[in-house]
C-alpha positions in Angstrom: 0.0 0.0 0.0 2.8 2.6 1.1 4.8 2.3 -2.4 1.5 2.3 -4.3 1.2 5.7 -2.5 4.9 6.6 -3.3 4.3 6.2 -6.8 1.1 8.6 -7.2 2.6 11.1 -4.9 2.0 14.1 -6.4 -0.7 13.0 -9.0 -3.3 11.8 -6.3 -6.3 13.8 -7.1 -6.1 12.9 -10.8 -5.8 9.2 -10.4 -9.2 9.9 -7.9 -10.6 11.4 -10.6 -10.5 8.8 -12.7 -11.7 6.5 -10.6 -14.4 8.7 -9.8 -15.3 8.6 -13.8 -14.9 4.5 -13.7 -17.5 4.9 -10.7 -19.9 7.2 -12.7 -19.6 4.6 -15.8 -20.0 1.8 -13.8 -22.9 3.2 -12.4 -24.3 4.0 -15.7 -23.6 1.1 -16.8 -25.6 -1.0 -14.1 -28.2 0.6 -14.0 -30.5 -0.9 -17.2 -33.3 1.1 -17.4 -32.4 2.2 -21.4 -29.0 3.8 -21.4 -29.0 4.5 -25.1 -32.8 5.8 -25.0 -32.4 7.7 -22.6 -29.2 9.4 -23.8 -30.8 10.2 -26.8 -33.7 11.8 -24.5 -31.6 14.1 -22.9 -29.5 15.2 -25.7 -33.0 16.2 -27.7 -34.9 17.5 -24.8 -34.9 21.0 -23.1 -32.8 21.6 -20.3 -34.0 24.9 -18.8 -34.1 24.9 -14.7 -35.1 22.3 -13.6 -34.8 19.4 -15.9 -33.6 16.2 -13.7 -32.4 13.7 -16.0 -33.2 11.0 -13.3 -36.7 11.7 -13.9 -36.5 12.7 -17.7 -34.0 9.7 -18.6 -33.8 7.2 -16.2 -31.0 6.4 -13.5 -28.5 4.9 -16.0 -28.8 7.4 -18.9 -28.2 10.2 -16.2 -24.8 8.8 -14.8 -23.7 7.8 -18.6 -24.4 10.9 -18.9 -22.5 12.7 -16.0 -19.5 10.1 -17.0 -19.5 11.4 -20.6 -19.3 14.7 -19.6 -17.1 14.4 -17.0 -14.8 12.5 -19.3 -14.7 15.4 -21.6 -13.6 17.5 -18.9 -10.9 15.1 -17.8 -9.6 14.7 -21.5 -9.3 18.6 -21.8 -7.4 18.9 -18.7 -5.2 15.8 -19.7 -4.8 17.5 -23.1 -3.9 20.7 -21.8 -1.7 19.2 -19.5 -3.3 21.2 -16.6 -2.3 20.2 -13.1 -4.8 19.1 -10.8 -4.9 21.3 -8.1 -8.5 22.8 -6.2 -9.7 24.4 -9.1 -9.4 21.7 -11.6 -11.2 19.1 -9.2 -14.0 22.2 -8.2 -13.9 22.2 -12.4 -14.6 18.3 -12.9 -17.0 17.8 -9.9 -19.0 20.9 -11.6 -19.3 19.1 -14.5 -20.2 16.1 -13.4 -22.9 17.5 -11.2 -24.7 19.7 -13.7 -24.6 16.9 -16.5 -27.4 15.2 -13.9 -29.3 18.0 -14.9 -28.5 20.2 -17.3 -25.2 19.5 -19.7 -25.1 17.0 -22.3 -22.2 16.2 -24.4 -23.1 18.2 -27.3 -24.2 21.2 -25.8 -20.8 22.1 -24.3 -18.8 21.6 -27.2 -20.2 25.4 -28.5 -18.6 26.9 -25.3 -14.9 25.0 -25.5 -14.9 26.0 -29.2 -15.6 29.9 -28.2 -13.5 30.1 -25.3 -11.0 28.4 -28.0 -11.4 31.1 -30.8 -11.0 33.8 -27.6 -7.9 32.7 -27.0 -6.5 32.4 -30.6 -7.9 35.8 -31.3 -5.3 37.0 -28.1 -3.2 35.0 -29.2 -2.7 32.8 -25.5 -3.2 29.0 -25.3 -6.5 27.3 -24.5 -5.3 26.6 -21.1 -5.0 30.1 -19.6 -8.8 30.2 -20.2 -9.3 26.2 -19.5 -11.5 27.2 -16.3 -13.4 29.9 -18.0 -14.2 26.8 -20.7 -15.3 24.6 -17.9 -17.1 26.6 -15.7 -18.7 28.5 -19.1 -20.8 25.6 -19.9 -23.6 27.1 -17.2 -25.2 28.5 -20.5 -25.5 25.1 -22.0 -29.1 24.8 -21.8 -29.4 28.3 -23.5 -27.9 27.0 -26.5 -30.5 24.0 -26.4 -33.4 26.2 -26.1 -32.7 28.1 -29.1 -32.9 25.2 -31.0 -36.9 25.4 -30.2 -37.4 28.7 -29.5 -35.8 30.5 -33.2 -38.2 30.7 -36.6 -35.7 29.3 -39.0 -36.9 26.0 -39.1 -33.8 23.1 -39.1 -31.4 22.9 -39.6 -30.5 26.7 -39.7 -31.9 27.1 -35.9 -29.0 24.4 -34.9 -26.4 26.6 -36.8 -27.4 29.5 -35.3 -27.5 27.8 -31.5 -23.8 26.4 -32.4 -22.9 30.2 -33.3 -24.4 31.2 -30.6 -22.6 28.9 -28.2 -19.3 30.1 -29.6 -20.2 33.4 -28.9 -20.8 32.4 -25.0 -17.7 30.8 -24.8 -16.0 33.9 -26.6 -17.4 36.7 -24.4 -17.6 34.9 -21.0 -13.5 34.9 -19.9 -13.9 38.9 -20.5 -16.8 39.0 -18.7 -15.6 36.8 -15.9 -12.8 38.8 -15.1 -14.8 41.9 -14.4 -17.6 40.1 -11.9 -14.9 38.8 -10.1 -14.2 42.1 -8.6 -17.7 43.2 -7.9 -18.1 40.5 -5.2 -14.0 40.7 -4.3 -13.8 36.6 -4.0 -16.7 36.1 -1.4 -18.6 34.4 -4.1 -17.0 31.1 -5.0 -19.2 30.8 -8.3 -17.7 33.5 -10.5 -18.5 31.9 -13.7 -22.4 31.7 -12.1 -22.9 35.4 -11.6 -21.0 36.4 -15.0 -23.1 33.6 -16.9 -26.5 35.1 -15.2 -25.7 38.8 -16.2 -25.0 37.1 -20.0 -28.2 35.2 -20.0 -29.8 38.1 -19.0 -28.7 40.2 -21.6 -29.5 37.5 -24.3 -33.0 36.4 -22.7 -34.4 40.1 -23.1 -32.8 40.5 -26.8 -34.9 37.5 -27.4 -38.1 38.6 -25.5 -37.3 42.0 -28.1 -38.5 39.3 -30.5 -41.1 37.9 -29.1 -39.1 34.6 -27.9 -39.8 33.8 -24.5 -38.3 30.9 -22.4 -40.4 28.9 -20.1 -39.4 27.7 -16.5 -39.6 24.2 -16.2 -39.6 21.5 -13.3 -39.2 18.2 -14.3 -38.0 16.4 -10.8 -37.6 12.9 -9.4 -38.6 12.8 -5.7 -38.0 9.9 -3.2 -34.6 8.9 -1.5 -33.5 6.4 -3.3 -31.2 3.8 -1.1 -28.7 2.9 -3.6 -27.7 6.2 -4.3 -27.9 7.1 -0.7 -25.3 4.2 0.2 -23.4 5.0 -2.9 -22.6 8.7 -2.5 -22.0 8.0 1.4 -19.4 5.3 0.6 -18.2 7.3 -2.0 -17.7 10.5 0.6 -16.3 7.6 3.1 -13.5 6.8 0.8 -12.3 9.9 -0.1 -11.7 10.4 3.7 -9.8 7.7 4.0 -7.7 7.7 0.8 -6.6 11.6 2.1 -5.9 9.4 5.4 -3.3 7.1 4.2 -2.1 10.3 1.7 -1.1 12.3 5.0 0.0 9.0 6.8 -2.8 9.4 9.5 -2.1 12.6 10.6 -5.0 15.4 10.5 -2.3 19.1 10.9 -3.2 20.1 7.3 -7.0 19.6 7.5 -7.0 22.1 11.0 -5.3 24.6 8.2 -7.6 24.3 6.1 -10.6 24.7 8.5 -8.6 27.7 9.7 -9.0 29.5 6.4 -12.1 31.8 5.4 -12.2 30.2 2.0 -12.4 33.7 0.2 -11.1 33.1 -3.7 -8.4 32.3 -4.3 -8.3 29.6 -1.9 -6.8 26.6 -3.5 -6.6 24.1 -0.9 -4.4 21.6 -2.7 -1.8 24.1 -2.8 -1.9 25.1 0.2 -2.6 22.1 2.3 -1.8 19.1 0.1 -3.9 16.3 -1.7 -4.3 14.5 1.3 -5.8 17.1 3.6 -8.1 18.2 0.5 -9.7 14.4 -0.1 -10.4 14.6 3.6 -12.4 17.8 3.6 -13.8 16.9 0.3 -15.2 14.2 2.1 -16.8 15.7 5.1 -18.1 17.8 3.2 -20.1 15.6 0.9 -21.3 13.8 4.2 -22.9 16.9 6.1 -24.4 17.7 1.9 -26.0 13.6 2.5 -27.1 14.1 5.8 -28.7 17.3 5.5 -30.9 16.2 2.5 -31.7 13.0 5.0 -32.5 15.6 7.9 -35.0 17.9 5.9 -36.6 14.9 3.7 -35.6 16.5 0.7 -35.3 14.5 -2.0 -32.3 12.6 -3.9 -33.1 13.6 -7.2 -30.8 14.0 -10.4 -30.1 18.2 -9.5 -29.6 17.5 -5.8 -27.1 14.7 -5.9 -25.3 16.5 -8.8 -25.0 19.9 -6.3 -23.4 17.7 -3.5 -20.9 16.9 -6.6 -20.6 20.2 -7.1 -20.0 21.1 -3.9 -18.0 18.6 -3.0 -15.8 19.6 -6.1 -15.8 22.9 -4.5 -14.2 21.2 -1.2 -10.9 21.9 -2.7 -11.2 25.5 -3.6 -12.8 27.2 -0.3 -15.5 25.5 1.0 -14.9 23.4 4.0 -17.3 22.2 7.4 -16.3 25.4 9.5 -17.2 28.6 7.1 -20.4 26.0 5.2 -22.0 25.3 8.7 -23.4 29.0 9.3 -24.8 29.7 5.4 -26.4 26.4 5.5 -28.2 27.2 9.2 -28.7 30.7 6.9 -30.7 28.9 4.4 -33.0 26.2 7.0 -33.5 29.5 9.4 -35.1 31.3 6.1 -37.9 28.5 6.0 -38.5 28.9 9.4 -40.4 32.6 8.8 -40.7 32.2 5.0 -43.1 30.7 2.6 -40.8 28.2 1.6 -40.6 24.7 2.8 -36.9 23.6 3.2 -38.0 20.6 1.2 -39.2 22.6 -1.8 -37.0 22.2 -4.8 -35.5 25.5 -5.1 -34.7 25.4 -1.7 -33.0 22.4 -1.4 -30.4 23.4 -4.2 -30.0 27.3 -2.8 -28.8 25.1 1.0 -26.6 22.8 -1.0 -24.8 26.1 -2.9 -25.0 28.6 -0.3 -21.5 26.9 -0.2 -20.5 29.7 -2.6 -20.7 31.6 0.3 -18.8 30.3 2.5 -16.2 32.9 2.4 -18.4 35.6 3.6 -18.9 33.2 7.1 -15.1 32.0 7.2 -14.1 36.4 6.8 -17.0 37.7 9.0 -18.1 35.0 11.5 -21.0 32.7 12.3 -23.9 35.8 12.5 -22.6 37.0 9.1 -22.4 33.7 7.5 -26.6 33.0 8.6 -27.4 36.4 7.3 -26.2 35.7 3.8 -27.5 31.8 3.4 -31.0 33.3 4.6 -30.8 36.4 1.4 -29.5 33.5 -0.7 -32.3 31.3 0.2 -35.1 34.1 -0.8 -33.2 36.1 -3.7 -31.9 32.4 -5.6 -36.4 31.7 -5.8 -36.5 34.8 -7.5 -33.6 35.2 -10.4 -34.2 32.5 -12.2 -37.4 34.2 -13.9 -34.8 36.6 -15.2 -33.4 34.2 -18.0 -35.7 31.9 -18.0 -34.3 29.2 -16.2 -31.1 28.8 -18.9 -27.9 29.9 -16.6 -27.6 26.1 -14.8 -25.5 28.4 -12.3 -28.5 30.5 -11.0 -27.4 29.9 -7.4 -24.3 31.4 -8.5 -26.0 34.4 -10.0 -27.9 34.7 -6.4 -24.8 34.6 -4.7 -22.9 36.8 -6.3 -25.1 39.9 -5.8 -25.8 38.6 -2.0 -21.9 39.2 -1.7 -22.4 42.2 -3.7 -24.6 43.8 -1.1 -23.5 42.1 2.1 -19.4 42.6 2.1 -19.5 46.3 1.9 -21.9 46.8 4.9 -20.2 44.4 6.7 -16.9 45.5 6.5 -18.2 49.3 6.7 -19.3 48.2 10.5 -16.5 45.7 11.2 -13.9 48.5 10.4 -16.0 51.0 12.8 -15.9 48.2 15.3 -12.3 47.8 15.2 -12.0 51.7 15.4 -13.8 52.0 18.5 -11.8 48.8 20.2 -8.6 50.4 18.7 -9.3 54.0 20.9 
């Protein structure tokens, strides 16, 4: 076991990524309810919020799906000979997550080929843009929709949503760069709040036209035991595989819970591989057991956020600054209209993890504040586009950081005024 280690020291998370993408085949694989049927299903079907591919496709379609997908991700890394540090795996998991709900293999290709031409056109290598690329592919269902929703008839409305896709991909690393700085790193989904302001911007050119996207809510409900088990074993063994990376000892995990998480907090750097798996790992078991705790449901868009935020393990997120946003979002259904079981409201608890900076910077109090304005702003955005950023929670978060940091620090700095005299 030790030399097996010795030999992947140093390229630990992407041999766990590939075995995460034998696990999603394998899972695809054995589930036989119609893999290629279902495939085809999802690639021809809408994906506006929320389309769960469990319910639309079937079990095994969904994580062929999710495998494919992921494997695309993996292969552009590998190809671009990225190294896998927080960002990457936060890149992957994303992926993976969302193509439960949302991404197919053919509606991302449109993004990496824009993001592509972007960086010919400055004249940089695809990989100083490679997470722009991956994170990009929020607008994927946008590119689906305009398939049904132009007058052109086919196949000049599938031209026009490839073209349209490469422009996506070719405006959003500009874009992204700019949004960072409105929420100064307190909102972990960047690509989310850029991808919303886009969508936006495109939705209303098409409502000029008398094109309007629908919301949807296709969604599988029941807590399915299988996938229970499976995503708590799978939690379990990314624990201990950080274990025997760090030789038993725990050091680099209290760093990481030490750190607010604010972007750019790249955990693997910091801390190590080993350290990372682990907080991956508890992290993906408090996601499973709060889902258990409110009854919510384990459908296709759930189990692919706890992917996505068990991706985001690596790159800010851990149990310490995720505790408080998460209390933030069951509080707000406590006085609200909401039901912490509704659908909406089970994805805004899983991804308040994109704020998880603002509670790691500004304390517990803070950190309740913004999950309970994420919990009531993210049931409201999504009418804004439609449904067709994947990354509305994102969106939500982003201006929740927007308008919380500023007050925030305005008092804190008062605070420390006053103690200071």
């Amino acid at each position: 076991m030790q030399k097996a280690l010795e030999r992947m020291e140093g390229k630990e998370l992407k041999y766990f990524s590939l075995f995460s993408l034998l696990l999603l085949t394998a899972a695809g694989i054995g589930a036989s309810d119609g893999v290629a049927e279902g495939l085809l299903k999802i690639v021809l079907s809408r994906d506006a919020l929320i389309t769960d591919y469990f319910e639309l496709a079937g079990y095994g379609a969904a994580f062929f799906n999710s495998a494919l997908v992921f494997a695309m991700a993996v292969s552009l890394v590998l190809l671009e000979k990225i190294p896998f540090t927080g960002i990457t795996v936060a890149a992957l998991f994303m992926n993976a997550g969302y193509a439960l709900w949302g991404k197919n293999p053919l509606n991302i290709i449109p993004v990496f080929l824009g993001t592509a031409v972007y960086a010919k056109s400055h004249k940089a290598k695809l990989s100083r843009y490679i997470y722009t690329a991956l994170f990009g592919t929020c607008l994927a269902p946008l590119i689906t929709e305009l398939i049904f929703l132009l007058p052109f008839g086919q196949p000049w409305n599938l031209l026009f949503s490839v073209v349209a896709g490469i422009l996506i991909g070719f405006v959003l690393p500009s874009l992204s760069v700019h949004a960072a700085s409105m929420h100064m790193g307190y909102n972990l989904f960047n690509v989310g709040f850029s991808g919303g302001i886009l969508a936006f911007v495109i939705v209303c050119v098409l409502r000029s036209f008398g094109m309007e996207s629908a919301q949807v809510l296709i969604w599988r409900e029941g807590r399915n035991v299988w996938i229970i088990a499976g995503l708590l074993g799978y939690f379990g063994l990314a624990v201990l595989f950080g274990f025997l990376i760090n030789k038993g000892k725990t050091k680099n995990l209290m760093k990481i819970m030490r750190h607010p998480g604010r972007a750019v907090a790249d955990f693997v750097l910091m801390n190590g591989a080993g350290a990372t798996l682990m907080n991956m790992g508890f992290v993906g078991i408090v996601c499973v057991i709060y889902i258990l705790f409110i009854g919510g449901d384990f459908s296709g868009p759930v189990v692919g956020a706890i992917l996505s935020v068990f991706g985001f393990s690596a790159f800010g997120v851990h149990i310490k600054n995720y505790l408080p946003v998460l209390a933030g979002v069951y509080l707000s259904t406590l006085v609200t209209v909401y039901r912490p079981d509704t659908p909406g409201i089970q994805l805004a608890a899983l991804f308040a993890a994109g704020l998880a900076p603002i509670a790691g910077q500004f304390g517990v109090a803070a950190g309740m504040i913004a999950g309970f304005l994420h919990a009531v702003i993210v049931m409201c955005t999504g009418e804004m586009y439609g449904g067709l950023n994947l990354y509305n929670n994102g969106f939500s978060a982003g201006w929740v950081a927007i308008f919380m940091v500023p007050l925030v620090e305005s008092f804190m700095s008062q605070y420390k005024d006053r103690k200071r005299k």
